[in-house]
DSSP file (Angstrom, degrees, kcal/mol; ACC not computed):
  #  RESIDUE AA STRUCTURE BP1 BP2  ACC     N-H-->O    O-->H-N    N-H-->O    O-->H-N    TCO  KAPPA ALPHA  PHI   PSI    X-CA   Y-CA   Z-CA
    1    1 A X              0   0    0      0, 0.0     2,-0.3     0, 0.0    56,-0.1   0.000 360.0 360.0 360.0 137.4   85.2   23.8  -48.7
    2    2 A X    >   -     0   0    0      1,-0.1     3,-2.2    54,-0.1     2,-0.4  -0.422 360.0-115.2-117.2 114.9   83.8   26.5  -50.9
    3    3 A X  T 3  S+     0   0    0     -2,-0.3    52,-0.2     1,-0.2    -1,-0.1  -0.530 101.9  32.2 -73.8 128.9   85.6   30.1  -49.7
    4    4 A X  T 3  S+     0   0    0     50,-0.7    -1,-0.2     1,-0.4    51,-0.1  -0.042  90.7 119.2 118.3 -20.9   82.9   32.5  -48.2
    5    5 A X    <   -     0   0    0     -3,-2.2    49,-1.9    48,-0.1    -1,-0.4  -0.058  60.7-129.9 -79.3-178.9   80.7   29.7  -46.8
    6    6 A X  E     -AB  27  53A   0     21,-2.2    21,-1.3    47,-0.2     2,-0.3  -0.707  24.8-172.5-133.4 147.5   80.1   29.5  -42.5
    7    7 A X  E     - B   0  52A   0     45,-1.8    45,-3.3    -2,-0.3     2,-0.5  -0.922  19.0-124.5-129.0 165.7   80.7   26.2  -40.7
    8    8 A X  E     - B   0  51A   0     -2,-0.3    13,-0.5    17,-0.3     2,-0.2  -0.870  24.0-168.8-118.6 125.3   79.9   25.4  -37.2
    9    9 A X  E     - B   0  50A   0     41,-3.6    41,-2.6    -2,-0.5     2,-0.4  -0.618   9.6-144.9 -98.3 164.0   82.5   24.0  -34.6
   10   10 A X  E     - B   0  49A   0      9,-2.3     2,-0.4    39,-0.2    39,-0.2  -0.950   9.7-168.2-130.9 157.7   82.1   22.7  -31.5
   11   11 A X        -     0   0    0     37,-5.3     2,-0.5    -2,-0.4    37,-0.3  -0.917  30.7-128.4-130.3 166.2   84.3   22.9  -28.2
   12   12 A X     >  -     0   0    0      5,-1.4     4,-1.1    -2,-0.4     5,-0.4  -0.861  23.8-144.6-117.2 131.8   83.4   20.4  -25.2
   13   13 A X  T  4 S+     0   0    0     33,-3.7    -1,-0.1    -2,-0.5    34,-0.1   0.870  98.7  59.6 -74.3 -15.1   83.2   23.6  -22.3
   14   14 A X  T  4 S+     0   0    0     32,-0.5    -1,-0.1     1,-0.1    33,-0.1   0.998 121.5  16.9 -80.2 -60.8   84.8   20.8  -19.8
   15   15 A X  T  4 S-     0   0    0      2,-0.1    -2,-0.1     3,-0.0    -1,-0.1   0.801  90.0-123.5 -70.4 -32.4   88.1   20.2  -21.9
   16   16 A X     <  +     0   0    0     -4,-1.1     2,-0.4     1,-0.2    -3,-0.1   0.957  56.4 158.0  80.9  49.1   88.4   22.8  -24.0
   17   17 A X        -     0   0    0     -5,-0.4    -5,-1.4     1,-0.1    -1,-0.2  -0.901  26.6-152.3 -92.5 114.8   88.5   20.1  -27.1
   18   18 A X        +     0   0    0     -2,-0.4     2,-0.3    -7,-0.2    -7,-0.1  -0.149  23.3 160.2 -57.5 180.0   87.5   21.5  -30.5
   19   19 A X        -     0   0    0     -2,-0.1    -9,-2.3     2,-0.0     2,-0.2  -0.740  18.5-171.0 170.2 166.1   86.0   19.4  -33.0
   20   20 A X        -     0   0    0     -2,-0.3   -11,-0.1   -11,-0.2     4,-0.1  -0.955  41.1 -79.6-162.5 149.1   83.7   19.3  -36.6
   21   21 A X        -     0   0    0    -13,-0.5    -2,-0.0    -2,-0.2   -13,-0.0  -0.188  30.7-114.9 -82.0-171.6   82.3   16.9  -38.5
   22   22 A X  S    S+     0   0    0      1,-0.3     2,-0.7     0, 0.0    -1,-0.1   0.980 121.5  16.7 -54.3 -67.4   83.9   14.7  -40.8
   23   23 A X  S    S-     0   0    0      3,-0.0    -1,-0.3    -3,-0.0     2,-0.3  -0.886  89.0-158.6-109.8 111.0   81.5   16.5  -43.7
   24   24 A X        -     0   0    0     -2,-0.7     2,-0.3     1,-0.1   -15,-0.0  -0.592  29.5-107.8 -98.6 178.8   80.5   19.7  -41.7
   25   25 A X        -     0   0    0     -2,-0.3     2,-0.5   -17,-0.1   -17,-0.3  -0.434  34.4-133.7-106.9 142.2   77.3   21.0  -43.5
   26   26 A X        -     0   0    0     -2,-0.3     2,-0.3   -19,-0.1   -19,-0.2  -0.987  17.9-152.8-109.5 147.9   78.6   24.2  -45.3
   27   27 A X  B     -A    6   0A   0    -21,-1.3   -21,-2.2    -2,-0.5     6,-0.0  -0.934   8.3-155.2-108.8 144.8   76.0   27.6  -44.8
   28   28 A X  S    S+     0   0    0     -2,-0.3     2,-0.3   -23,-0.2    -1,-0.1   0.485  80.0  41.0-101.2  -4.7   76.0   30.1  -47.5
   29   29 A X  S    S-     0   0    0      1,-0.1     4,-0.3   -23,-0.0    -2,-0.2  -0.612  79.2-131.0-121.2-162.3   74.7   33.2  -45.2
   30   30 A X  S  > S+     0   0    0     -2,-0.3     4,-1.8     2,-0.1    -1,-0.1   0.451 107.9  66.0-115.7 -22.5   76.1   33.7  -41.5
   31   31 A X  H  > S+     0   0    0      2,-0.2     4,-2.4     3,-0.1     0, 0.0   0.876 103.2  50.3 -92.1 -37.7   72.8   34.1  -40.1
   32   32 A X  H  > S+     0   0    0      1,-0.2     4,-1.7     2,-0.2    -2,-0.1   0.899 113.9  44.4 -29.4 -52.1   72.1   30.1  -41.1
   33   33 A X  H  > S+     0   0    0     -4,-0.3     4,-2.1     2,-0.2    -2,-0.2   0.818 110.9  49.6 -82.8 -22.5   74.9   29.1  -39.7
   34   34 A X  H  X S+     0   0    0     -4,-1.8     4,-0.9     1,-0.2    -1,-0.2   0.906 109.6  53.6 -44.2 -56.4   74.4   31.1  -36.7
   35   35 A X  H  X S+     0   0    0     -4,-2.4     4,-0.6     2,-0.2    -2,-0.2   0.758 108.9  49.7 -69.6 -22.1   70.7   29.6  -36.4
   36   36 A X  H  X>S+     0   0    0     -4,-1.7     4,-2.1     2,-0.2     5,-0.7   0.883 108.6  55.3 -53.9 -48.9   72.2   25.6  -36.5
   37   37 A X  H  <5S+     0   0    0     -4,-2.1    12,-0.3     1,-0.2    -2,-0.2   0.628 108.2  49.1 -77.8   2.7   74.9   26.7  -33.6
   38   38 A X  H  X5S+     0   0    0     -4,-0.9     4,-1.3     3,-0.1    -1,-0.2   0.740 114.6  45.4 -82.1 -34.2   71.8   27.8  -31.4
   39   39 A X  H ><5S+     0   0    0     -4,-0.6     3,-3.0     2,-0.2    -2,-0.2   0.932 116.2  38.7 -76.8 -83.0   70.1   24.6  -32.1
   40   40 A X  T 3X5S+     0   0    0     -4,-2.1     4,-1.3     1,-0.3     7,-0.2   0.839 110.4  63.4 -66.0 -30.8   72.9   22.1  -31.5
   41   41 A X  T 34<S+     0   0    0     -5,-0.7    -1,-0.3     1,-0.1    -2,-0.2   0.945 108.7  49.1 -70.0 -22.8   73.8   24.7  -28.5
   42   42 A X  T << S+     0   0    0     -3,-3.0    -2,-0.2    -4,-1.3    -3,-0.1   0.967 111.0  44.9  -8.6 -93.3   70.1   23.3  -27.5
   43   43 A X  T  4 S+     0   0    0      1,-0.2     2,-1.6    -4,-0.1     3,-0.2   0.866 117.4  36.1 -57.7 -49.3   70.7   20.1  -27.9
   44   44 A X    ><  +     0   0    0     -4,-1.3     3,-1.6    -5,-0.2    -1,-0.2  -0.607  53.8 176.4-107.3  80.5   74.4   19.5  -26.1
   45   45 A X  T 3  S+     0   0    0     -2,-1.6    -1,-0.1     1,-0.2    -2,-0.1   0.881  87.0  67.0 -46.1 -35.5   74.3   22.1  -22.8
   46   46 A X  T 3  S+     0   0    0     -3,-0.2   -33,-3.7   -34,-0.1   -32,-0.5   0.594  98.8  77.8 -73.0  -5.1   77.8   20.1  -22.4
   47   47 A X    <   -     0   0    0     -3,-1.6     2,-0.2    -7,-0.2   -35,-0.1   0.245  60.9-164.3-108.0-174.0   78.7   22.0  -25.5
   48   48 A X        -     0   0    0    -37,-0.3   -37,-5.3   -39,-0.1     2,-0.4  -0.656  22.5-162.0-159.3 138.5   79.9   25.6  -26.9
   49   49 A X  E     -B   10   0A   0    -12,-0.3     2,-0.5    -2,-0.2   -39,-0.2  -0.861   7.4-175.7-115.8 173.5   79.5   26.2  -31.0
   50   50 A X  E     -B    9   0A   0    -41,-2.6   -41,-3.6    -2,-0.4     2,-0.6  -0.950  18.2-130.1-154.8 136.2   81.3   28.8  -32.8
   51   51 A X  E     -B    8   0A   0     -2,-0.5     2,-0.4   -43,-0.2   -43,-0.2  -0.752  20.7-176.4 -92.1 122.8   81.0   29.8  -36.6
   52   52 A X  E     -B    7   0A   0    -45,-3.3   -45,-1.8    -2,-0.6     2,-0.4  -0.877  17.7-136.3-122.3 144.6   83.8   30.2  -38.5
   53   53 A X  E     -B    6   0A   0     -2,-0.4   -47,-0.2   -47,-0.2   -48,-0.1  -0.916  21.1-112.3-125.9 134.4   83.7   31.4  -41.8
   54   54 A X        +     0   0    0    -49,-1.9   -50,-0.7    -2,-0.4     3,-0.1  -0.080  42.8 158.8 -46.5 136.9   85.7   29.9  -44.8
   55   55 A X        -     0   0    0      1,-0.2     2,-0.4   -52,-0.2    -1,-0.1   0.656  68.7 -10.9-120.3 -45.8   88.7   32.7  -46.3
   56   56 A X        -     0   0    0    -54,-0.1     2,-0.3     2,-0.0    -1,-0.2  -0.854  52.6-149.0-178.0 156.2   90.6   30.4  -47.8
   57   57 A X        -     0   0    0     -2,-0.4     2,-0.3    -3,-0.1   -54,-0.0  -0.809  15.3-155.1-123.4 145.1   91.8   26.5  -48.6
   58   58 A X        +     0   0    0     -2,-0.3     2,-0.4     2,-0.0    -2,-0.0  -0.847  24.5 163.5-110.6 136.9   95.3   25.1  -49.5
   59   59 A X        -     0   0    0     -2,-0.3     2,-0.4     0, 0.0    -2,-0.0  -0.992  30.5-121.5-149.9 162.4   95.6   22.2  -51.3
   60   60 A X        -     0   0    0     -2,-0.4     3,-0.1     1,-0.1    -2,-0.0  -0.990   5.1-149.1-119.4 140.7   98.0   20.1  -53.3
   61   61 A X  S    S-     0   0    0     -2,-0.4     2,-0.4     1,-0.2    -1,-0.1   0.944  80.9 -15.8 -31.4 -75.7   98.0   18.7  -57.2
   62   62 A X  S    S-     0   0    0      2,-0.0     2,-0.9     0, 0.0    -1,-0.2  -0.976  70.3 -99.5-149.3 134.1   99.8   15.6  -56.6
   63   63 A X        -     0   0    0     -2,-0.4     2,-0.4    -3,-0.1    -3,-0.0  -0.695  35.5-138.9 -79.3 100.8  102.0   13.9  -54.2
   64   64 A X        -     0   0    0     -2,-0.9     2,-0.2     1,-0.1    -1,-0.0  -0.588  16.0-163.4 -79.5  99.0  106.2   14.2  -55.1
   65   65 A X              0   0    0     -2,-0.4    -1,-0.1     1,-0.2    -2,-0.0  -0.509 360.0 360.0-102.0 151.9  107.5   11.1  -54.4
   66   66 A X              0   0    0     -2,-0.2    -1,-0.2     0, 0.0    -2,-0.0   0.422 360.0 360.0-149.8 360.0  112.0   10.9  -54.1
């Protein structure tokens, strides 16, 4: 995921369960991604979204096997 970009989460308001999709959608402004978590807050009343915006990703090269 590309640092600076918005995704949208969603929490189920009955469990308190997060979740995203496999391939969330990335938005490049905060006001995009704002206007998708009103829609899908629309769709799923059962629902809550929240936008979280990327800062930074950890990753590794290669897997050290011993």
């Amino acid at each position: 995921m590309e640092t600076g970009k918005y995704i949208v989460v969603s929490t189920n308001k009955a469990t308190g369960q997060s979740s995203m999709a496999d391939k969330p959608k990335p938005h490049t402004s905060e006001t995009a991604a704002k206007a998708e978590a009103a829609r899908l807050a629309q769709a799923n009343p059962e629902r809550e979204f929240t936008v979280l915006r990327v800062v930074t990703t950890a990753s590794v090269d290669k897997v050290v096997w011993r």
